[in-house]
N, C-alpha and C positions, 0 to 999 in steps of 0.2 A: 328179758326174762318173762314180760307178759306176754309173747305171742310164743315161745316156746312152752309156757304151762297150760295156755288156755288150749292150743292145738294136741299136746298128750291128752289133756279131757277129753276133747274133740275125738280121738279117736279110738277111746275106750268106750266113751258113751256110744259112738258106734257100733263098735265089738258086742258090747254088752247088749243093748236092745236088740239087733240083729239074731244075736246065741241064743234069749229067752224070751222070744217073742209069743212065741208059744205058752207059757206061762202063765200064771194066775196075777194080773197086774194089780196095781193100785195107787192112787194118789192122796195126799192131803200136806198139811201143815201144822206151823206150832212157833214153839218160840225156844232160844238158845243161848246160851251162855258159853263162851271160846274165852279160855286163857293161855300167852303165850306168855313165856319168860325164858329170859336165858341166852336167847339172840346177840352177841357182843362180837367182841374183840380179846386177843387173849396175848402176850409175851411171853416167849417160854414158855408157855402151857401155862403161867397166870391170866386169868382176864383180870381185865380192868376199865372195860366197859361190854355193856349188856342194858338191854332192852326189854319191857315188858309191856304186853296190849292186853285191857280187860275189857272183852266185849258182848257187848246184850242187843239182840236181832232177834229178827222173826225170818222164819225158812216155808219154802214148799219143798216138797219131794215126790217123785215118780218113781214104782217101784212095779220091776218086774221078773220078781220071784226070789230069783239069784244074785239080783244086782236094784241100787238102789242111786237114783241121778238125781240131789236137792241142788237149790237155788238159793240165798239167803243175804238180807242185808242188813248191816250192823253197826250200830254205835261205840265207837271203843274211847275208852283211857288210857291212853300210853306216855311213855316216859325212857326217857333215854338216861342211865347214868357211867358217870365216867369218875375211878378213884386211882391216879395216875400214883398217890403212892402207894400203892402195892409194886410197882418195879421201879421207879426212882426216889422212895421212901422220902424224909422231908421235902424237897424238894418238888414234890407234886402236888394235885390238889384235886379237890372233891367238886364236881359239877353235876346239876340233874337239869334235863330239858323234859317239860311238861306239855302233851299234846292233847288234842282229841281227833278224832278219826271216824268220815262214814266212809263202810266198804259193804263192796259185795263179794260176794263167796260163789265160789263150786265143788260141786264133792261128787265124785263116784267111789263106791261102794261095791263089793263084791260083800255076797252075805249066804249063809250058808243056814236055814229053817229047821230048827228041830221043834214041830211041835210035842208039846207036854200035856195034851188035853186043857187042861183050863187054860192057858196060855203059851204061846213061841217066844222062841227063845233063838236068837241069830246072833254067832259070832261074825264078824265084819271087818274089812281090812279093803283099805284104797289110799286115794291119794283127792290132794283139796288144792284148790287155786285161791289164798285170800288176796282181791283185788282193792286198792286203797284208793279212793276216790279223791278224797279228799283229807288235808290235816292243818293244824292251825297251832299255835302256840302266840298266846295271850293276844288273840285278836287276830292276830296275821298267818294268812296261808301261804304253807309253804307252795314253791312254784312248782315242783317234781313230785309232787304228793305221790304218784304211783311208783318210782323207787322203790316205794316202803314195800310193795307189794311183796307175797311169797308165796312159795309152792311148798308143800306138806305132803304127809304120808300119816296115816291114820290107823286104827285097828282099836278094837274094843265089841265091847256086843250092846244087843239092841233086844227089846223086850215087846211084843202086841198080847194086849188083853184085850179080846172082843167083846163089846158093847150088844153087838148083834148081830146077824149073816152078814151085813153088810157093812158096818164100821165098829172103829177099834181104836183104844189106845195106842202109842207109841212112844217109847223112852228110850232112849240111848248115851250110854256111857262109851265115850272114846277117849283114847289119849294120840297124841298128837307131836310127832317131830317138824318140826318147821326149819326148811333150809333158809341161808344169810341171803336180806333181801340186798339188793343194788348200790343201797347206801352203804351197807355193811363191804359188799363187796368190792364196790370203789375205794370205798376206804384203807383198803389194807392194799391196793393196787401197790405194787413194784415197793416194796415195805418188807419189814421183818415179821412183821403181823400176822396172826392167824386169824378165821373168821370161828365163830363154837354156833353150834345148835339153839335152835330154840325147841321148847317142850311146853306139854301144858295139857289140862284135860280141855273135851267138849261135852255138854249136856244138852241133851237135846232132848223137849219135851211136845208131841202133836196128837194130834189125832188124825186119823186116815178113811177110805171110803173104797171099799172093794170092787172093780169093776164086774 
């Protein structure tokens, strides 16, 4: 799953600089907040386990007009839980597994500029590679910590307020479908099990610098 999500960026980011090269670029950074939930397992169309990763990183990004290619690495909280009686009722039992997580991330961006005079305004839609470096629970790393990893699909809009000719605010609200990472999908291998979605919003807050 990582060398098929990192190579799809791979050749958007491509696409995309190549298409608006010509364009009014810019770079800068900032800091972010990523919430996933909802990532599990399901019987019948019940889940009865799911996943949730709350994470806070600092990003760069490269913007060239149309299209926007950030970088970003994260600290998350995640947690696995599983409540098997929802399909085999007494007889089941309630478990949580407690992690934490550094990742790095990639995002391309397709974005569309309308400015409004005092400020633009871009709607935005792509797709994100969250890479998981690293995970641990209560002391001990897990050995396959990139498993966890996932490829997303994103959309939301994004807001610059200029400061001056040359820099600006930057805010971005996205929300965010995340497909089942590796664990998830090993899991339900040759099984009656379904894998379900993860969701969750992104905020992202920088500042920028006009070339």
């Amino acid at each position: 799953m990582l060398k098929k999500g990192l190579l799809v960026l791979a050749i958007f980011a491509l696409v995309a600089t190549g298409a608006f090269a010509q364009m009014q670029m810019s770079y800068g950074g900032g800091v972010l907040f990523d919430m996933s939930l909802g990532n599990g397992v399901a019987y019948d169309g019940t889940e009865f386990m799911s996943t949730s990763n709350n994470s806070f990183g600092v990003y760069g990004f490269y913007d060239v007009g149309y299209a926007e290619i950030d970088i970003y690495f994260s600290y998350g909280v995640g947690t696995i839980e599983s409540d098997t009686t929802k399909i085999v009722g007494s007889a089941g039992s309630k478990n949580q597994l407690d992690m934490s997580l550094t990742q790095i991330g990639f995002t391309l961006l397709g974005k569309y500029p309308i400015n409004l005079g005092a400020f633009t305004l871009f709607p935005c839609i792509g797709i994100g590679y969250n890479l998981v470096l690293s995970a641990e629970q209560d002391g001990r790393s897990f050995s396959d910590a990139g498993d966890l990893s996932q490829l997303g699909i994103l959309g939301g809009v994004g807001i610059d307020f200029p400061l001056s000719e040359s820099m600006f605010i930057r805010g971005q609200a996205l929300f965010q479908v995340r497909l089942p990472s590796k664990v998830m999908s090993d899991f339900i291998s040759n099984s009656v099990f379904d894998t379900t979605l993860g969701f969750g919003p992104r905020i992202k807050i920088g500042v920028g610098f006009h070339l």
